[in-house]
Structures are given as C-alpha cells and as structure tokens.
C-alpha positions in Angstrom: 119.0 72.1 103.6 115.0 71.5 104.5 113.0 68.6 104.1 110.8 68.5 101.0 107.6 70.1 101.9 104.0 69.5 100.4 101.7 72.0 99.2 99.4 72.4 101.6 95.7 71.4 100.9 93.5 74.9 101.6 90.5 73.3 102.8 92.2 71.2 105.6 92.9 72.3 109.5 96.3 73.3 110.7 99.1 70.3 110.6 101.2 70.2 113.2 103.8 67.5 112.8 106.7 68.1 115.0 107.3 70.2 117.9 107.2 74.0 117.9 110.0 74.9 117.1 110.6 71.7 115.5 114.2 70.6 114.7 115.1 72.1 111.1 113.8 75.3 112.5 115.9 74.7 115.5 119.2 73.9 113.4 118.5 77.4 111.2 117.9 79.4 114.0 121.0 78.2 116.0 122.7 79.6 112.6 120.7 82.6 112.8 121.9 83.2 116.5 125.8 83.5 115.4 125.0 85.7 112.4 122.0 87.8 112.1 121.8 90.8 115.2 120.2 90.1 118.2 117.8 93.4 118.0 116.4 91.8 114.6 114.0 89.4 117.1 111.1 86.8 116.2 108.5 86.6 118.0 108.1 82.5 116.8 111.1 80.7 115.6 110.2 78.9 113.2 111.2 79.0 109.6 108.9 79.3 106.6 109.6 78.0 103.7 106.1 78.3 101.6 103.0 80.3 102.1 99.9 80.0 100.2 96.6 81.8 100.9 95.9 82.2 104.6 98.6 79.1 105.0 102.0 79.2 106.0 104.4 76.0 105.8 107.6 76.0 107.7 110.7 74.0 107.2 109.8 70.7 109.4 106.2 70.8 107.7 104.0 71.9 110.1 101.0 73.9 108.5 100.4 77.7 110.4 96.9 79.2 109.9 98.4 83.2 109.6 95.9 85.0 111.6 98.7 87.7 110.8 99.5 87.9 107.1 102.9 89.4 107.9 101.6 92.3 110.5 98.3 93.0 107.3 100.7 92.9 104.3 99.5 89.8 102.7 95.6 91.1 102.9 94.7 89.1 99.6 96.5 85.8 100.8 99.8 84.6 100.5 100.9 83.9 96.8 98.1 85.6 95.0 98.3 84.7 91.5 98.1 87.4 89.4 100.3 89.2 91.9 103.0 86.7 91.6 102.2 87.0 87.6 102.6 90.7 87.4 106.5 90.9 89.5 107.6 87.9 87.2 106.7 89.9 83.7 108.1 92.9 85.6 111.0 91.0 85.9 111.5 90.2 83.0 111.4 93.5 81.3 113.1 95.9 83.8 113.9 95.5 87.9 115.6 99.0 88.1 116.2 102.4 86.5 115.4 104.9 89.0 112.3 106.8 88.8 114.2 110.5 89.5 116.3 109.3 86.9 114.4 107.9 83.8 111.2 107.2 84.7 108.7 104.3 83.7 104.9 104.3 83.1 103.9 102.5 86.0 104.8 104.9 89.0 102.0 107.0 86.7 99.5 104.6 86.8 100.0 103.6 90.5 99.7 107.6 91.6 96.7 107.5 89.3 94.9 104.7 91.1 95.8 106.2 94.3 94.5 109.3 93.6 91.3 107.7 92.6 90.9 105.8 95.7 91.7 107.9 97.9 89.2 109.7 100.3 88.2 113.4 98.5 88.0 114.5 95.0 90.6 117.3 94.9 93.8 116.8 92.7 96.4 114.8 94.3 100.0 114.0 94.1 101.8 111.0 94.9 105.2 110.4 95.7 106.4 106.5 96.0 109.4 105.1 98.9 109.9 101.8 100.6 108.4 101.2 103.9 105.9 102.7 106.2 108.5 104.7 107.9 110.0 105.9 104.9 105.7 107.3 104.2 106.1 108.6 107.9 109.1 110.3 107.3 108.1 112.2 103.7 104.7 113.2 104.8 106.5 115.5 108.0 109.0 116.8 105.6 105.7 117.7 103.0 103.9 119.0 105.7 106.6 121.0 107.1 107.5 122.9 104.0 104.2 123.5 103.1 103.2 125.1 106.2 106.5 126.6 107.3 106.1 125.6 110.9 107.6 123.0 112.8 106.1 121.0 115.4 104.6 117.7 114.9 101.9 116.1 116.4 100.9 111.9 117.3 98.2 110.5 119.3 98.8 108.4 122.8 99.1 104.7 121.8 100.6 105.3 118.3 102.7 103.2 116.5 104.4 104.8 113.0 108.0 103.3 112.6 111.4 102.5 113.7 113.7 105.5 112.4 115.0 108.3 114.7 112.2 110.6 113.5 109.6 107.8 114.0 110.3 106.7 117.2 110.0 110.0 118.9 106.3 109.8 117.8 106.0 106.4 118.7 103.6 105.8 122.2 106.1 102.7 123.6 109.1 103.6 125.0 110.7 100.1 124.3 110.9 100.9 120.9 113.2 103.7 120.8 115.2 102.7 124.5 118.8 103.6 124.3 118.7 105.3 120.5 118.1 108.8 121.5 118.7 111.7 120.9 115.7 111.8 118.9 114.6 114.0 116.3 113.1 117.9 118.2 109.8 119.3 117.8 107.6 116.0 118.3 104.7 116.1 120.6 102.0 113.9 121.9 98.5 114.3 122.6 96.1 112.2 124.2 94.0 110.3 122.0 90.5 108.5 122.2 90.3 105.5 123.9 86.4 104.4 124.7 87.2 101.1 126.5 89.6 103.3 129.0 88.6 106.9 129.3 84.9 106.5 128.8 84.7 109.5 126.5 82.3 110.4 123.9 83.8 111.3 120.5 83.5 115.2 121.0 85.0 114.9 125.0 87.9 113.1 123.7 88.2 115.5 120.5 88.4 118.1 123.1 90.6 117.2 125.5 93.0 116.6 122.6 92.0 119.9 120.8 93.0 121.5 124.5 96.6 119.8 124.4 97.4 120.8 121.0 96.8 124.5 121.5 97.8 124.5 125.0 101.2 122.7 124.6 102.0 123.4 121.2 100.2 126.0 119.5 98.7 126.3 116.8 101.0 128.6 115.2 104.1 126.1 115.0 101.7 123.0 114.3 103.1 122.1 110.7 101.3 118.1 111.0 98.6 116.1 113.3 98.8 112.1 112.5 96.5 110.0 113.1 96.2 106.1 112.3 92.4 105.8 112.2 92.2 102.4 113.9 95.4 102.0 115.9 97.5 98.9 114.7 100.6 98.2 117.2 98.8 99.9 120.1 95.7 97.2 120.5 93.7 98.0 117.3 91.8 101.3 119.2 88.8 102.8 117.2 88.0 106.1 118.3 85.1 107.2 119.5 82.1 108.0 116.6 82.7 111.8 115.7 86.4 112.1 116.7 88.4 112.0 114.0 85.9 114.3 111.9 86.3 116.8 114.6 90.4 116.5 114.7 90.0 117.3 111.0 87.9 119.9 111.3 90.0 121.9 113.7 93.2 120.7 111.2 91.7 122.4 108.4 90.1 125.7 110.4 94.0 126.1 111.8 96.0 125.5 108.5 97.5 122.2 110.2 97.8 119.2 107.9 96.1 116.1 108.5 98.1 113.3 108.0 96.1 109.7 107.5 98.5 107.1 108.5 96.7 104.4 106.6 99.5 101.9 106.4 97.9 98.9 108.6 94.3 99.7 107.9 93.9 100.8 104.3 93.6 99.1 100.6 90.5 96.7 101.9 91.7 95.6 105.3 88.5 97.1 107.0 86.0 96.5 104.3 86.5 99.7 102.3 89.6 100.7 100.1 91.0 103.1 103.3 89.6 103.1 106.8 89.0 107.4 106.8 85.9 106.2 104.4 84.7 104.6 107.8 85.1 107.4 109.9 83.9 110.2 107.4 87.2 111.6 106.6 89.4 113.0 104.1 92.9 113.5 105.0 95.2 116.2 103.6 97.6 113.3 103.2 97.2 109.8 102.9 99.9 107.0 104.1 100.1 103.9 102.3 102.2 100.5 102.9 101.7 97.2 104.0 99.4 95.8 101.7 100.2 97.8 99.0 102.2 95.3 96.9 101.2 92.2 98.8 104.8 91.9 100.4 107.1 93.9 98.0 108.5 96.7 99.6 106.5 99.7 98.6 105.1 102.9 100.6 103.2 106.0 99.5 102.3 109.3 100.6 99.1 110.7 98.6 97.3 114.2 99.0 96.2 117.1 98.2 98.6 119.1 95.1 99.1 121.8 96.4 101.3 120.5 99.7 102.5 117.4 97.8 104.0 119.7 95.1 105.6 122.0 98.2 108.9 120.3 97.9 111.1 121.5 95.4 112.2 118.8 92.5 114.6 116.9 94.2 113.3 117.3 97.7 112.0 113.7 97.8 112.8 110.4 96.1 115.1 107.4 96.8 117.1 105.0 95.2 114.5 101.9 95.1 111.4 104.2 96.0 108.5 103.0 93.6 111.0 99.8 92.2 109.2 98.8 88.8 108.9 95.4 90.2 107.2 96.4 93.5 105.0 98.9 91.1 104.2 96.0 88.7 102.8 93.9 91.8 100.4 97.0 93.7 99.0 97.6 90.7 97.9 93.9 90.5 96.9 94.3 94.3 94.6 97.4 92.7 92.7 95.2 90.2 92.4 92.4 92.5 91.0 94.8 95.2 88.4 96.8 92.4 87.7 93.8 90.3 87.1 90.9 93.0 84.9 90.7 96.1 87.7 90.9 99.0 85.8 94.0 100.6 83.0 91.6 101.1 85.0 89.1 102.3 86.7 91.9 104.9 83.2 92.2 106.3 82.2 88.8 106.3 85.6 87.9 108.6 85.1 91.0 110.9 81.7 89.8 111.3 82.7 86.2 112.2 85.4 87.6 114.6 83.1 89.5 116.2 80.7 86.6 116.9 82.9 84.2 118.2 85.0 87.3 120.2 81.6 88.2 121.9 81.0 84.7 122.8 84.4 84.3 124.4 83.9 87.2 126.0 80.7 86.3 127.5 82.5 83.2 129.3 85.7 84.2 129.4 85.9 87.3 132.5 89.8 87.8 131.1 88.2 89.6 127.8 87.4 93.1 128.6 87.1 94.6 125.0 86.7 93.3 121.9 87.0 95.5 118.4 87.5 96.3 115.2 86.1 97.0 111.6 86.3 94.3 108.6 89.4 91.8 109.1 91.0 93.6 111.9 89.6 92.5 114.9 90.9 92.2 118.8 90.2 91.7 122.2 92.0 93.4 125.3 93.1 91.2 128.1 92.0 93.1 131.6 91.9 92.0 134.8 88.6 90.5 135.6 86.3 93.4 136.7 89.0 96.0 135.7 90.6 97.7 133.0 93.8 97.1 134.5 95.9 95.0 132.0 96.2 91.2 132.6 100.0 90.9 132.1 101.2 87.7 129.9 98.1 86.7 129.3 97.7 88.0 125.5 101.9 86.6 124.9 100.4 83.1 126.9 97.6 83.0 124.7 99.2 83.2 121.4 102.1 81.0 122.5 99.2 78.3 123.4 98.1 78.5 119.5 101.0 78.5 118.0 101.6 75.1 119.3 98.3 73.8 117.8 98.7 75.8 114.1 97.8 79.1 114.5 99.9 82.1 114.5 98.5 84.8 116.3 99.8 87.8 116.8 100.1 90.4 120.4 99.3 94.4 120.6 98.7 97.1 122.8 100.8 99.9 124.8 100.8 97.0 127.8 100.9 93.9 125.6 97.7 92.9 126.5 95.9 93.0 123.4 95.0 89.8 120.9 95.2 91.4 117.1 93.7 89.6 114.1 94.6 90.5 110.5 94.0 87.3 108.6 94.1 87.5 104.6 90.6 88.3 103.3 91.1 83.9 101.9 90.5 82.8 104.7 87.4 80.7 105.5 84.7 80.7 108.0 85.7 77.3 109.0 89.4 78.3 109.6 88.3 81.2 111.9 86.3 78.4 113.9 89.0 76.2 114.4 91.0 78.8 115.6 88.6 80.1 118.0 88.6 77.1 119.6 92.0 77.0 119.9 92.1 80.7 121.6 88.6 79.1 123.8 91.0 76.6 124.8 93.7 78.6 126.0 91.5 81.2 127.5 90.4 78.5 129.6 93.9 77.4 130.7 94.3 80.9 132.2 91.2 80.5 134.2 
C-alpha cells in the first residue's frame, strides 16, 4: 500500500523528496523481482502512481519531469481531459465486441480521420491492431500479397519491434540475442547518417539504391521501411532529399513504401506525420504510440488498392481497434486539429535546440545535436571524434533522474540523449532541465 500522494502543482520544479529509488519503490520492486520476468526490465525503478501533464508522481512522492512521455505516447500530456472523458463514456457503453465480428461506428470514423491526415490524397484503407509491432507486422504481410514477392527491406540503425519478424529488421543485435531463428527473407541496407558518413542526401540515397538492387533485387523486393526520423537508433534525420529519392525509386520499381510513423507522427514533430517534413507520401503509413494517448492502439493506413490485397479475413485480431482505445484516438484527433499542440511541438524543438547548441558549444562531449519539433537529441562522441563516448548518455540520465527528470538513452551504441517531452510542457521546465543535463555534462568533464 503507497503513501497518499498530492497532486502535483504544474507550474512548480521537480520534487524530489526521498532517494532514488526511494523506499516504497524499493519494497514494490523487491516484489516485482520474485514475480514479474527478468527480461521485462526498467530502466528506473521507481513506481508511479499518478501522472499529470508533463509530470509524473511516484509512490514515495517524488515529482519526475517526463522528458519521455512513455517512449512519445503521451504527446498531449499525461491525463488529458477530454481523452480520459472519451474512454470513460466508452466505457460505459461497450469495452468489447470484436470489430471482425459486429462492428461499431468508431473504427469508421478513426480510418476516416486517418485517411484525411495522412500524407496523399488517393483513397485509403485502414486496418486497426494493438502495438507498433503488430502495424510492423500487417504492413509486410499487405505488402507481400500485393506485390507477390518476398523480400523485405530496413535501414541500418532501425528500430521496429520486438516479435520474431520484427527483430530480424531491427539494427541492434541485443534485441533479438538468443531468440532466433528469425523470420527469412529480411534484408538491411545502409541508411543516411550525416553526422557519420558525411553524405549528401542523393550519395546516401545511392549507396542505398546500389544495396537494394545489388543484394536483393528488385524483382523479389515486396517492402522498403523507413522511420523518417529514427526513434530507438539516436533520433537520425536523413539527409535533405533522401527519403524523396528512396520513394521515388519505390514507386519506379513496384516496391511499397512503408512509413513507419509510429514514434514520429500525429504532432510529435510539428505536423500531423513527419513524411510532410520530408516531402513524402508513403504507400503505407504506420501509426501507434500516440495514437490513443496510452491505450493500446496501432494502425496501418494506405493506398486501397494494396490495403484491400488481403482477402476478408487476412487481417484482424481479437482486441485490434478496442472501442475503448478507438473512443480515446479519436479524442487525441480533435485535440491535435482543434488546439495548438503543433505549435507548441515547434516552440519545444526550438527551445531544445537553443539550449542543446549552447551545451554543445561548452561541452566537447556533444558531437551532434537534432531533431524536428519535440524530438530532439544530442550524440555523445568522443571529443574531436565521432567515436561513441561509452556510458556517458546512461551516466547522464542517471545524474537527472536523481534531481527530477527522467530522461531517456538512444542510439545503435547507447550514446545518444533523446527527448520526447508532451507538447504541455513549459519553457521554464525545459530550462530547469537543461541545467540539470549542464550539470551533469560537467561532471563528465
């Protein structure tokens, strides 16, 4: 049983009360040890027990700015009103039928929305499942039996889930050690990297182009995915004009390109999906994360004709598009097209990048700093080098978590600081936490 907690007071600075972990979280996590699995790990033990805008509360009552929002779910803060309004009617009326089964009106109006938004104005499909994996996993098998070929193709660095067929396109082996075999016919290709390879958009665009016809060929290519900024391998942007050229060659050679928007889309980088950034329009579009503010939800959207590829039956799931998870996206969709939160995306990415360059500027440990809107990061490198400065970014969070702010690590070498606060938070709260990460920078030397 916790201590009573008080609602925390928006305005104020992190609250820190007892030690990190303090000794509630302690007692729960001791629990934790003898019955949850080991492999289910936490990168901060302590225990939340209420969350409010860009605040999170945990069990002994220390106040955490989120400088996470749950890896970018909670993009419009934690508890958003009319989100927690909308699951509560929901619940109230109906938690479960199953869509495949007898459906309900708003699966309709969330593909609706989605093929609004969504980059392009040809006719789309939607289909609706429950994580970002499970988006992963129903865009290959779309793309697949619409093109009748096989192969599969990810970019160096990439991130895109934890099942068998996701971790063979993942870039880090750690993910996947000791669960192979995985699933055949998954390739990757090198991606663009400025910061490390020094290329131009159309030099990286065509040393990938060169892999994928070289190594797979085009005529077995079924899918290319692409996250357009990379999440869990350091927040990459690409080089201007590589993506557009990836699509191009994707459409010229009857491969489908496959948007995995799941970490940058619905607002995160200032625009309601991050191909609007880079010029693109996908053939399919991946959706997660965000989408119902931290109810399990997960789309794929595109073009008709290969969503409708699959025969009736071919996809679907037992709690895919859950009336309550439905209920709450669509009140992330209002929220998103009726309020100002794509401003406030731009206003944050343009107060990280201030404060980043400034570290930067001081701090010889920062080689990079980048991002678009409210996802931001900086690389740690070896002063004078690209090299990775090892356990400086898990030092550097660890550091901030013991003054109130949760931080959270990235990048193929965990080198990489990531930032993907809710668009709530303030300009003040991203200054205090600067100085936190000035402060620990400087511990490192």
């Amino acid at each position: 049983m916790s201590i009573p907690v008080a609602l925390p007071d928006l305005s104020s600075a992190p609250s820190v009360r007892t030690e990190i972990p303090g000794p509630i979280s302690r007692a729960i996590h001791e629990r934790r040890m003898r019955t949850v699995a080991r492999g289910v790990g936490s990168v901060l033990p302590v225990y939340i027990e209420y969350a409010d805008g860009p605040w999170v509360t945990d069990v002994d009552g220390n106040r955490f700015l989120d400088l996470g929002s749950g890896i970018g779910v909670t993009t419009i803060g934690h508890g958003n009103p009319a989100v927690t309004a909308a699951a509560v009617e929901q619940l109230e009326l109906v938690t479960h039928t199953l869509f495949t089964v007898t459906p309900y009106e708003g699966y309709v109006r969330l593909a609706e929305r989605l093929a609004e938004k969504t980059p392009g104005d040809h006719e789309k499909r939607s289909v609706f499942v429950n994580s970002g994996a499970e988006a992963v996993e129903n865009a290959v098998k779309i793309a697949r039996r619409y093109t009748g070929r096989r192969a599969v193709a990810a970019l160096d660095h990439a991130f895109h889930g934890r099942t068998n067929l996701t971790l063979a396109m993942n870039h880090k082996a750690a993910y996947g050690t000791g669960f192979g075999p995985f699933a055949p016919d998954i390739h990757r290709v090198p991606n663009s990297y400025p910061y490390r390879d020094g290329l131009t958009g159309e030099q990286a665009a065509q040393r990938t182009i060169a892999h994928l016809e070289q190594r797979i060929g085009v005529t077995d290519l079924a899918a290319l995915i692409a996250e357009p900024i990379q999440g869990e391998g350091g927040f990459v942007v690409p080089a201007e004009g590589y993506l557009p050229a990836l699509q191009e060659w994707c459409t010229r050679n009857g491969v489908v390109f496959i948007a995995d928007e799941i970490q940058t889309g619905l607002g995160r980088t200032g625009t309601w999906f991050a191909s609007e950034r880079f010029g693109l329009v996908p053939d399919l579009v991946l959706t997660a994360k965000g989408i119902a503010a931290g109810l399990p939800l997960a789309g794929v959207t595109g073009r008709a004709e290969i969503m409708d590829a699959p025969d009736p039956g071919g996809l679907g799931g037992t709690f895919g598009g859950n009336p309550v998870s439905i209920a709450s996206a669509l009140a992330v969709f209002d929220e998103l097209e009726h309020g100002d939160h794509f401003a406030e995306a731009l206003r944050i990415g343009g107060r990280l990048q201030h404060h980043l360059t400034d570290l930067a500027s001081r701090h010889p440990l920062i080689g990079d700093v980048r991002g678009m809107g409210a996802m931001y990061a900086f690389e740690l490198s070896e002063p004078g080098t690209s090299l990775p400065a090892s356990g400086a970014a898990s030092a550097i969070a660890a550091f901030a978590a013991q003054h109130g702010i949760l931080l959270l690590t990235a990048g193929s070498d965990s080198n990489v600081i990531r930032f993907l606060p809710t668009l709530t938070t303030t300009d003040d709260q991203i200054d205090i936490a600067m100085d936190v990460i000035d402060r620990a920078l400087t511990t490192l030397g």
